[in-house]
C-alpha atoms as a printed R data frame, in Angstrom:
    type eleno elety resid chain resno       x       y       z
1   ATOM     1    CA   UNK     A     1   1.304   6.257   4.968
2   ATOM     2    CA   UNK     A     2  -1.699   5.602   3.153
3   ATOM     3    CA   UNK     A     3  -0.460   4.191   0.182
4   ATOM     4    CA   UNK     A     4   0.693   1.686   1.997
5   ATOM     5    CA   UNK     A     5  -2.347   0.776   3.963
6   ATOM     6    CA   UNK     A     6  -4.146  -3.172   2.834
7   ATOM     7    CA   UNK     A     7  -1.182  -3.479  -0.289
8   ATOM     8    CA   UNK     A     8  -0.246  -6.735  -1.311
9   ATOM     9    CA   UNK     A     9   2.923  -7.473  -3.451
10  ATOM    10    CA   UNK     A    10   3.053 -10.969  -4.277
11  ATOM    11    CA   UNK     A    11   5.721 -12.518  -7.629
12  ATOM    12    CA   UNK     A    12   4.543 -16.283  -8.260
13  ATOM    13    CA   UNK     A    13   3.237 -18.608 -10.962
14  ATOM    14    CA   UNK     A    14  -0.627 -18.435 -12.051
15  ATOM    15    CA   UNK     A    15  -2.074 -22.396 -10.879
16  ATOM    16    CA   UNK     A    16  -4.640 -22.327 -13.743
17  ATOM    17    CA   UNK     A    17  -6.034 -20.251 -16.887
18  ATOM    18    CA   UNK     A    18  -7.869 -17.305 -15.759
19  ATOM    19    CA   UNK     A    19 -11.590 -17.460 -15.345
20  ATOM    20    CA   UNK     A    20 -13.176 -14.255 -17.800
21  ATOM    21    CA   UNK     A    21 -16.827 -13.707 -16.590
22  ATOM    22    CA   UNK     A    22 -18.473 -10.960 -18.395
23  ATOM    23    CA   UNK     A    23 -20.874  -9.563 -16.679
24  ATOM    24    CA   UNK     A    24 -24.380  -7.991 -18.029
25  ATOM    25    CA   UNK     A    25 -23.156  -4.685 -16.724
26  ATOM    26    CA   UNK     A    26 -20.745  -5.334 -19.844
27  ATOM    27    CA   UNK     A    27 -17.568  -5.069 -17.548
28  ATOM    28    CA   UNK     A    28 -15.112  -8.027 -17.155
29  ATOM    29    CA   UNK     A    29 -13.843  -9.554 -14.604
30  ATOM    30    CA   UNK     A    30 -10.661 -12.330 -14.479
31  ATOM    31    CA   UNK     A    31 -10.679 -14.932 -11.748
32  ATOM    32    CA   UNK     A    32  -7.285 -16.782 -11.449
33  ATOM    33    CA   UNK     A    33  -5.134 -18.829  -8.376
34  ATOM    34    CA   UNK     A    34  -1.404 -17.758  -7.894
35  ATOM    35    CA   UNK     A    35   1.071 -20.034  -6.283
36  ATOM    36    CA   UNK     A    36   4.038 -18.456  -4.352
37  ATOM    37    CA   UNK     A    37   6.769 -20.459  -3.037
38  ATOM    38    CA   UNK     A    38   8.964 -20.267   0.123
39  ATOM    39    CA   UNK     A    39  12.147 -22.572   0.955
40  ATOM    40    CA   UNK     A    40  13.889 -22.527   4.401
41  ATOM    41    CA   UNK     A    41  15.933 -25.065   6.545
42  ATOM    42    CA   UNK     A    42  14.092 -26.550   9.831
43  ATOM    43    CA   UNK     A    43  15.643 -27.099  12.845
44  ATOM    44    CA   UNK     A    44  16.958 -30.803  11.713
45  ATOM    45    CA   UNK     A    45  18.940 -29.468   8.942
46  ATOM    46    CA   UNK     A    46  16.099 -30.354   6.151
47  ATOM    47    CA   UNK     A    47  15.505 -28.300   3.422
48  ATOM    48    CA   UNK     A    48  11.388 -27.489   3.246
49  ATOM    49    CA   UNK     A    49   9.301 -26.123   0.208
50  ATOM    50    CA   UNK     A    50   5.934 -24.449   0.321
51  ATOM    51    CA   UNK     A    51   3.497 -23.200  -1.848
52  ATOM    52    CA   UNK     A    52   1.229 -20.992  -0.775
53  ATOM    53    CA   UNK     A    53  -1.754 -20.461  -3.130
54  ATOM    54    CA   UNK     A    54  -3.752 -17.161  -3.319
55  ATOM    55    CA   UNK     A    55  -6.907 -15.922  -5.182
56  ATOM    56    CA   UNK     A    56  -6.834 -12.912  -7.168
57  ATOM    57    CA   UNK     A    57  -9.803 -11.111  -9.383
58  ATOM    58    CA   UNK     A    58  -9.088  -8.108 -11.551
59  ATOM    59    CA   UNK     A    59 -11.220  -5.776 -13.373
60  ATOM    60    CA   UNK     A    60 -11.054  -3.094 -16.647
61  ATOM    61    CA   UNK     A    61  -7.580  -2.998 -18.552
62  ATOM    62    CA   UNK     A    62  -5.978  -5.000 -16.138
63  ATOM    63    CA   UNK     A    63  -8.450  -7.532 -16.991
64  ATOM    64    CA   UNK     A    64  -8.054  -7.048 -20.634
65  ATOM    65    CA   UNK     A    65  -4.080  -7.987 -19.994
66  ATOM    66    CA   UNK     A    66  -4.696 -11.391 -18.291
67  ATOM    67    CA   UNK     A    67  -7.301 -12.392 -20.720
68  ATOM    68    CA   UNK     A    68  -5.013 -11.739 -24.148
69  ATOM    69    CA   UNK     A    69  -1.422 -12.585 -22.177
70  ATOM    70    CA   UNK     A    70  -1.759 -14.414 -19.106
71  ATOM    71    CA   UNK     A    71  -2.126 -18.977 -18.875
72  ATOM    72    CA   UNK     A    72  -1.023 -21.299 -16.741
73  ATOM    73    CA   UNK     A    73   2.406 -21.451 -15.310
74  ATOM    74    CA   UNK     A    74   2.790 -17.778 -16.407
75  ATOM    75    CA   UNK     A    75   5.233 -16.224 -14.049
76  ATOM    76    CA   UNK     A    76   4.046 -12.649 -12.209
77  ATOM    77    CA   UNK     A    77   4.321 -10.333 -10.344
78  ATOM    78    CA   UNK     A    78   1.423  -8.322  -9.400
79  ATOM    79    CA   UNK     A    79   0.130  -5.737  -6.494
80  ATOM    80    CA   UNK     A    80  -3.279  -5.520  -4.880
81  ATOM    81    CA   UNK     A    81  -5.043  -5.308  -2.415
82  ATOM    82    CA   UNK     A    82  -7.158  -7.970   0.113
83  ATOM    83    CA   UNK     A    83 -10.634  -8.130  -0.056
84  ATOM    84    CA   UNK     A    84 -13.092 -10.646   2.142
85  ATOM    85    CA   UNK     A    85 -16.153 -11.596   1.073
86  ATOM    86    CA   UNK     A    86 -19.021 -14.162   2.286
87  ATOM    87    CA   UNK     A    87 -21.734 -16.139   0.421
88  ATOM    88    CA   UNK     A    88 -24.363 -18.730   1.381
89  ATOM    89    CA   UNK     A    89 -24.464 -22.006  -0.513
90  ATOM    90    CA   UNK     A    90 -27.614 -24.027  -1.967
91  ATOM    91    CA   UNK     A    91 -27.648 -26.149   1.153
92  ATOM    92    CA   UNK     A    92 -27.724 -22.884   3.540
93  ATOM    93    CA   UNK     A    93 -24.075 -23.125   4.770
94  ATOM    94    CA   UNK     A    94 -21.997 -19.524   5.260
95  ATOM    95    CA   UNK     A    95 -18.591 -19.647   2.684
96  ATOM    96    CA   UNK     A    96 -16.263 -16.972   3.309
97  ATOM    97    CA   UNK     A    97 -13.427 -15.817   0.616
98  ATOM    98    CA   UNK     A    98 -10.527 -13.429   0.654
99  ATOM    99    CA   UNK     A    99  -8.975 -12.552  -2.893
100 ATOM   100    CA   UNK     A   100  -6.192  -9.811  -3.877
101 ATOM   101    CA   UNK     A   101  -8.135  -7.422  -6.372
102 ATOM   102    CA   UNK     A   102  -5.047  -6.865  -8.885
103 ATOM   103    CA   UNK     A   103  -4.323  -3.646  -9.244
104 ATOM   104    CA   UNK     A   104  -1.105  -3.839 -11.093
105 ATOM   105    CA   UNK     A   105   0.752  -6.565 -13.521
106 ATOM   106    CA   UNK     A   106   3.955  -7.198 -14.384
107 ATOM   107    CA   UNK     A   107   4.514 -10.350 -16.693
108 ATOM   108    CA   UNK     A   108   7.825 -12.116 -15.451
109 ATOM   109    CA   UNK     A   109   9.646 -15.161 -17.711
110 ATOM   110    CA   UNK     A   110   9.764 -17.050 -20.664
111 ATOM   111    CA   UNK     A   111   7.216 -19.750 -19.772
């Protein structure tokens, strides 16, 4: 059961070209939105669309894939896992982020 414990599995289209920040430790790290979308039918018959958008960082090869493969638009699917973080802006007020950290890529589409 613990391979199954904080996994994410998400297939959707990246909302922008990844962000590659190389660090001075000399590792890399790829910042990058994915959009997921959902249809269903509400109780009046209507047909409803959402996107969902998610943040996702990846490190080392994987990193090394989205940087030479990986724009916009790209279609993927990819599996992770959550992570929260929290940071303090310049005027003193608490931000708090949750990203998938990519653990595995699988390019999907022509696009």
């Amino acid at each position: 059961m613990n391979s199954i414990r904080n996994k994410v599995q998400l297939i959707g289209n990246l909302g922008n070209n990844p962000e590659i920040i190389n660090l001075e430790s000399g590792k890399k790290l790829a910042k990058f939105s994915l959009a997921t979308n959902e249809s269903y039918t509400n109780a009046s018959g209507q047909k409803i669309d959402k996107v969902e958008w998610h943040n996702l960082i990846a490190w080392g090869k994987t990193c090394d894939i989205i940087e030479k493969y990986l724009t916009k638009g790209k279609e993927v699917a990819i599996e992770g896992k959550l992570t929260s973080r929290s940071y303090e802006t310049k005027e003193g007020e608490k931000r708090y982020v949750t990203e998938v950290v990519v653990n595995e890529l699988l390019m999907l589409g022509n696009k």
